[in-house]
C-alpha positions in Angstrom: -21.9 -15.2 -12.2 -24.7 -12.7 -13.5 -23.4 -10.0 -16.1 -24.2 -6.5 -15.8 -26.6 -7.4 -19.5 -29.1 -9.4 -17.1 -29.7 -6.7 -14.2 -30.5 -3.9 -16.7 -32.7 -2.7 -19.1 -29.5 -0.9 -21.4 -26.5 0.9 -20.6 -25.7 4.7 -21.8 -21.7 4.0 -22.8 -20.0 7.7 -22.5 -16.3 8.7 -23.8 -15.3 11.6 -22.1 -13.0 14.6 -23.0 -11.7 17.4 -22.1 -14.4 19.8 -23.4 -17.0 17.4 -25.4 -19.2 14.4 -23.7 -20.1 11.9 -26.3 -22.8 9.0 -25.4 -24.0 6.0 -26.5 -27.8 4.0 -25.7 -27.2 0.2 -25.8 -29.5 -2.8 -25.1 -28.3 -5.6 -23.1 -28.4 -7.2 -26.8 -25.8 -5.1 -27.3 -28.0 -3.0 -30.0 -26.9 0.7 -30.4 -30.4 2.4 -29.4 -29.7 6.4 -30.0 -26.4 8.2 -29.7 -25.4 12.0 -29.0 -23.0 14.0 -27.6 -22.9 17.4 -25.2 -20.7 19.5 -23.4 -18.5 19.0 -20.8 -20.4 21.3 -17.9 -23.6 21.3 -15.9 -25.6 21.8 -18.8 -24.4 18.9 -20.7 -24.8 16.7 -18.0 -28.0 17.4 -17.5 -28.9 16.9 -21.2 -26.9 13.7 -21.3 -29.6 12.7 -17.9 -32.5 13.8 -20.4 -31.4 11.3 -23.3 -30.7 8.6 -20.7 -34.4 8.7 -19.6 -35.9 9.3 -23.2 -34.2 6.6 -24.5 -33.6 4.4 -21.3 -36.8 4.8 -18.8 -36.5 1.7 -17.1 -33.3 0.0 -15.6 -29.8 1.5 -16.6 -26.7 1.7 -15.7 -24.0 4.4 -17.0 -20.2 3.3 -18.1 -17.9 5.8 -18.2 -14.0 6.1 -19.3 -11.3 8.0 -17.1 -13.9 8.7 -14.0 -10.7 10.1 -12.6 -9.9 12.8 -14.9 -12.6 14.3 -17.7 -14.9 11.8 -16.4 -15.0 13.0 -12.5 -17.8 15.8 -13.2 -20.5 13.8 -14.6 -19.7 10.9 -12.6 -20.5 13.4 -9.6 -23.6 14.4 -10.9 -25.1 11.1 -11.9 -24.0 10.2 -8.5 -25.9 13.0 -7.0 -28.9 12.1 -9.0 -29.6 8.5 -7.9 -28.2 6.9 -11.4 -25.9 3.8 -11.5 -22.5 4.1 -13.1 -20.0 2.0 -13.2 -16.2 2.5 -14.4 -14.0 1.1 -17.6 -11.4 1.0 -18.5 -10.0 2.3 -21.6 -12.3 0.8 -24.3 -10.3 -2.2 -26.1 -8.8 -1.6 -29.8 -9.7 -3.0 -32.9 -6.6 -5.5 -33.5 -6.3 -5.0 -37.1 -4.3 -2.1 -38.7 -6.5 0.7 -40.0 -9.7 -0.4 -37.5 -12.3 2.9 -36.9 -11.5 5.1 -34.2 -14.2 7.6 -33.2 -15.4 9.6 -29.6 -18.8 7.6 -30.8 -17.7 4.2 -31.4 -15.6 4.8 -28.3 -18.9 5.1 -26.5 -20.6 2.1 -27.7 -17.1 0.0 -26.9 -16.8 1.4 -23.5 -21.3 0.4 -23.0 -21.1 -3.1 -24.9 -17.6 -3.9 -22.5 -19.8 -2.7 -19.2 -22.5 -5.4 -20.9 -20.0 -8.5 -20.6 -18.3 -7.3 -17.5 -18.8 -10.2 -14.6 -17.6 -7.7 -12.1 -18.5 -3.8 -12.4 -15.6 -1.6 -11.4 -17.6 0.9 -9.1 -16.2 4.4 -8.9 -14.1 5.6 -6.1 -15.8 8.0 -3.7 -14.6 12.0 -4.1 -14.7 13.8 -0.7 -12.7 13.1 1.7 -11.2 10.2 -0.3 -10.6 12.6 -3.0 -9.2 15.0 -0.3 -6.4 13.2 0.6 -5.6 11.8 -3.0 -4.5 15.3 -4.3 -2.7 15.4 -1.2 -0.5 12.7 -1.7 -0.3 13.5 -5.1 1.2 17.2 -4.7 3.4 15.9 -1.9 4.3 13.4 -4.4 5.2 16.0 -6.8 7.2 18.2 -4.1 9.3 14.9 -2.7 10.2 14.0 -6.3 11.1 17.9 -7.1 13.2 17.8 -4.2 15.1 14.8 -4.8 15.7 16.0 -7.8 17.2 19.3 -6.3 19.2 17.9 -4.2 20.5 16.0 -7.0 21.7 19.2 -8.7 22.8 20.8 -5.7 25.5 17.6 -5.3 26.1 17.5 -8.7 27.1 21.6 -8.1 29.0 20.8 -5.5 31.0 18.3 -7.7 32.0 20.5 -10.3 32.4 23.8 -8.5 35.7 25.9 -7.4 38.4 24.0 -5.1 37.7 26.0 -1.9 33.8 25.1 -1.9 34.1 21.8 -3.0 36.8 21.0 0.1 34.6 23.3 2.4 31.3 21.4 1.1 31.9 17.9 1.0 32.8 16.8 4.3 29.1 18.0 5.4 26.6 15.3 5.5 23.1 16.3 3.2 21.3 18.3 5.4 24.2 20.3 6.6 25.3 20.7 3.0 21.8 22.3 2.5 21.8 24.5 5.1 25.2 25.7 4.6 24.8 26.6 0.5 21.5 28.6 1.7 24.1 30.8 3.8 26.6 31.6 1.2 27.1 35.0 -0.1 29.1 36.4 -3.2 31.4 38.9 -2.5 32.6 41.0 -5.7 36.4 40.0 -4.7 35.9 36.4 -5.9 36.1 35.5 -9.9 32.8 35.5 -11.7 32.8 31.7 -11.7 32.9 31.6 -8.2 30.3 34.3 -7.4 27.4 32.7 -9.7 28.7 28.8 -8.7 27.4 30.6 -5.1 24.4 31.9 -6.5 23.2 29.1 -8.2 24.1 26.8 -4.8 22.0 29.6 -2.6 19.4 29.3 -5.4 19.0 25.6 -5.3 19.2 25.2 -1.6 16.6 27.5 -0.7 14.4 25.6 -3.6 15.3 22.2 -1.9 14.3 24.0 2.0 10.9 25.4 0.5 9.9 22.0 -1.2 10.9 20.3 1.6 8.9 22.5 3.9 5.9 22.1 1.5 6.0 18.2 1.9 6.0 18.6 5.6 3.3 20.9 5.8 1.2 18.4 3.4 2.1 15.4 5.6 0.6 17.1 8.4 -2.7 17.6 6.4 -2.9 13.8 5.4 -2.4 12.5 9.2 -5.1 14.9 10.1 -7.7 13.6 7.6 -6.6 9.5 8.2 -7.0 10.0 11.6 -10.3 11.4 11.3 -10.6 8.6 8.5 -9.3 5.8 10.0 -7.8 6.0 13.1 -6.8 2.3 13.6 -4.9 2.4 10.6 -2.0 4.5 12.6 -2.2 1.5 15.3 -0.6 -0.9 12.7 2.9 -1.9 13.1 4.6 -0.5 10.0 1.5 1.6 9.1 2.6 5.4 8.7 0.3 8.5 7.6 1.3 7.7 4.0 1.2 4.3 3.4 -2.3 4.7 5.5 -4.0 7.4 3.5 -2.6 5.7 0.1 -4.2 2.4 1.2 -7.3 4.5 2.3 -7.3 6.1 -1.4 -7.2 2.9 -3.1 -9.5 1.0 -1.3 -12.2 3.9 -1.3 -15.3 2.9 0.4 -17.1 -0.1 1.7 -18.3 -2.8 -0.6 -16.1 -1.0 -3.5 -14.2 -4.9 -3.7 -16.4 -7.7 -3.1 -13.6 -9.6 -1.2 -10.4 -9.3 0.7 -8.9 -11.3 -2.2 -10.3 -8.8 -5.1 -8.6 -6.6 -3.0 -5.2 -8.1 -3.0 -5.4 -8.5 -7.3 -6.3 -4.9 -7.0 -3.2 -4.3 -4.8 -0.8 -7.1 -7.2 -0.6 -9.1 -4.0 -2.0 -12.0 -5.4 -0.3 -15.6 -6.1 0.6 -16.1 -9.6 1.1 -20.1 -10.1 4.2 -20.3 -11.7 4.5 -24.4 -11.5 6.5 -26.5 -14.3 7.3 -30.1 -13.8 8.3 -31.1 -10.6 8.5 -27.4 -9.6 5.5 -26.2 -7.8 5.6 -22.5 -6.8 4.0 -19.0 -7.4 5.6 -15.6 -8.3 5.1 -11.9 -7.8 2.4 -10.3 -9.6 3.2 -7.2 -11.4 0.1 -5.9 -12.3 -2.4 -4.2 -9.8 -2.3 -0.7 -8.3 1.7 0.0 -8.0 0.6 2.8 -5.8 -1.0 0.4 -3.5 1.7 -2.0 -3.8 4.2 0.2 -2.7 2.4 1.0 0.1 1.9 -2.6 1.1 5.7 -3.0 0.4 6.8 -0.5 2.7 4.4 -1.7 5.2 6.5 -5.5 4.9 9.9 -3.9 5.3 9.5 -2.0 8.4 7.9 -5.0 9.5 10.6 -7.5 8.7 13.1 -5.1 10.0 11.5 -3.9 13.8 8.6 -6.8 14.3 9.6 -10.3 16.1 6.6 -11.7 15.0 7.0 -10.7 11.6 10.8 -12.0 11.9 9.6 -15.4 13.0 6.5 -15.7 10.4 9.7 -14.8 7.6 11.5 -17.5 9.2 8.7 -20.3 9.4 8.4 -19.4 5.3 12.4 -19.7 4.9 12.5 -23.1 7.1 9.3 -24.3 4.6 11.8 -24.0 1.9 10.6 -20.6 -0.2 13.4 -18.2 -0.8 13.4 -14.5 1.1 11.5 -12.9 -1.4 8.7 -15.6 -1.7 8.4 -15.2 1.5 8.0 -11.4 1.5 5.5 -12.4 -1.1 3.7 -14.3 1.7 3.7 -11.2 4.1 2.7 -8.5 1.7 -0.3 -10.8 0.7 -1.2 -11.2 4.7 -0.8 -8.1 5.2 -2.9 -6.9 2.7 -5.9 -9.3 4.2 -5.3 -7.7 7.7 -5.6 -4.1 6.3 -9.0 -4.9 4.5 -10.2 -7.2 7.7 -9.8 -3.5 9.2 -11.3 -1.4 6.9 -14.4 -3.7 6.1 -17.2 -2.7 9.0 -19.2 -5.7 8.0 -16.4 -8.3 9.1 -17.0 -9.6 12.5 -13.6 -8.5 13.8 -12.2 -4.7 13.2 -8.2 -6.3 14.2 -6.7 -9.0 12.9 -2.9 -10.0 14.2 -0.5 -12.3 11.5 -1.0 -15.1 13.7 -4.9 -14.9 12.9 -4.6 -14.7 9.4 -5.0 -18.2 7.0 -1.3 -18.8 5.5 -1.0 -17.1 2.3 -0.1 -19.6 -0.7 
C-alpha cells in the first residue's frame, strides 16, 4: 500500500485552536522544513497558503487536527483553493512522564502521522452535509433536554401534595403534560401547593416547547434527505433520522474506499474472537457510535416488522450463533446495503438482504 510520504513532495502539519493556527513544513523524510503560526481568520489562512508555497512549491498535502471544530475554517478555504488536506486525528502522546507538549510540536506530530498514514482520512463535506449535521445535533440537544424534563415533571408529580398526586397519576405521559400546563394557583391553597403548581405549569410548558422544537427540526432534516437521498426513505427500517445520520457520516463519494472501510467506520465489523476449539467473532465497539446507532435502530425495526429479516435471524439462530451474533450479522449487512445505495459508482443503486454475501 503507498503512504501519503511517496505521493508528495512534504506535508504542512497544522494544530488548530480556538484563536491561534500553528503550522509545521515537513519532508516526506519526515525533516521539519520551516514552522510558523497565524491567526485564526481569513487573514491567517491566507498567510498560512503563503508559507505553504514558499516553503512547499511542488506536491503537498495539508494535515489538520479537529477539522470539525477550530479546524473547519481553514479546512474550507484550502478546500476552496485547490490544496489537498487530509484529516488526523489527535496527534499521539509522548509515552513517558514529563514528554514536551507544545501547539508546535503538535504540528509536526500531527504532519509526520499524515507521512506514515496508509489510508488518509479525507474531510467530510460542509454544505448540505454540514446542514443537516447541526440539525441532528440541536434536535439532539432538545430530545435529551426534554427527557430530562419530563423526568422532573414525574419526579414533581411524586413528591407533590395528596390531591395532585391522586389527580395526576392515573394519566398516561402525554396527558400528564398537557394537564400540568393547564393548572392554575388560586390564593386559597397553601403556599406549597400554589408553587408545586407553578413549578409543574413551568416544566410542562418547557417539555411542550422542546418538544415542539424537535418536531419542527425533524421536519427540516426529512426535507434535506429527501432532496439528499431520496431512496434512503424507501428502506425498510430507514426513517429521516437514522437516514440523514447515515448521510452525515458517510459524507460524500469516495470518502471510504470500500463498503467494508465503511462498516469499521460504522463498528460493524467482525472482531475474531476464536480460542481453542471456539471459533467465533464479537461486537466491535469502536467506530462511529453515532453511526452505529443508527444502523442499530435500522436492525430492530427490521427484526421486529420484516419477514425476511425474521427468516435471515432465523437461518443465523438454526447455524448455531446466539440472537445477538446474529443481530451482529444483520447490522453488518445492513450496513453493506446502505453504502451499495449511496455509492453511484456501484453497478446497482438497490440491494435486497437476499443479495448481499453472508456476513461472517
Amino acid at each position: 500500500m503507498t503512504m501519503l510520504a511517496e505521493q508528495v513532495d512534504g506535508v504542512i502539519g497544522v494544530d488548530t485552536h480556538r484563536d491561534t493556527l500553528a503550522a509545521a513544513a515537513v519532508s516526506p523524510i519526515g525533516a521539519v522544513l520551516s514552522s510558523t503560526d497565524a491567526p485564526a481568520n481569513a487573514r491567517g489562512y491566507r498567510r498560512l497558503l503563503d508559507f505553504a508555497r514558499q516553503h512547499l512549491p511542488g506536491r503537498r498535502c495539508w494535515a489538520l487536527e479537529g477539522i470539525g471544530s477550530y479546524g473547519a475554517g481553514l479546512a474550507a478555504f484550502l478546500d476552496q483553493a485547490g490544496e489537498r488536506v487530509v484529516e488526523v486525528c489527535r496527534p499521539k502522546r509522548v509515552p513517558v512522564r514529563g514528554g514536551r507538549k507544545t501547539d508546535m510540536i503538535d504540528a509536526i506530530r500531527a504532519a509526520k502521522e499524515a507521512l506514515v498514514t496508509e489510508h488518509p482520512i479525507q474531510p467530510r463535506l460542509r454544505g448540505e452535509r454540514e446542514a443537516l449535521r447541526v440539525l441532528l445535533a440541536t434536535r439532539h440537544g432538545a430530545v435529551l433536554a426534554s427527557t430530562a424534563a419530563i423526568n422532573q415533571l414525574k419526579a414533581l408529580i411524586v413528591s407533590g401534595p395528596d390531591d395532585l398526586r391522586a389527580e395526576l397519576r392515573k394519566l398516561k405521559r402525554p396527558a400528564q403534560v398537557t394537564r400540568c400546563a393547564q393548572l392554575r394557583d388560586r390564593p386559597a391553597q397553601d403556599i406549597e401547593h400554589r408553587m408545586t403548581v407553578r413549578a409543574l405549569r413551568s416544566t410542562a410548558h418547557r417539555i411542550q416547547a422542546l418538544q415542539a422544537e424537535a418536531k419542527d427540526l425533524e421536519g427540516e432534516i426529512l426535507a434535506l434527505v429527501r432532496q439528499l437521498a431520496p431512496e434512503l426513505l424507501g428502506l425498510f427500517g430507514v426513517g429521516p433520522i437514522t437516514a440523514a445520520q447515515v448521510l452525515v457520516s458517510w459524507s460524500h463519494p469516495g470518502r471510504f474506499r470500500s463498503e467494508a472501510a465503511f462498516a469499521s467506520s460504522a463498528g460493524v465489523a467482525p472482531i475474531p474472537a476464536s480460542s481453542g476449539l471456539t471459533n467465533r467473532h464479537r461486537l466491535n465497539r469502536s467506530g462511529n457510535r453515532q453511526l452505529n446507532r443508527a444502523l442499530h435502530t435500522i436492525t430492530l425495526i427490521r427484526m421486529r416488522l420484516d419477514p425476511a429479516t425474521k427468516a435471515y435471524i432465523a437461518r443465523r439462530v438454526a447455524e448455531g450463533k446466539t440472537s445477538r451474533d446474529a443481530q451482529r450479522c444483520l447490522k453488518r449487512a445492513v450496513c453493506r446495503q446502505l453504502f451499495k445505495l449511496l455509492e453511484p459508482t456501484r453497478q446497482s443503486r438497490t440491494a435486497s438482504l437476499e443479495d448481499l454475501p453472508q456476513a461472517a
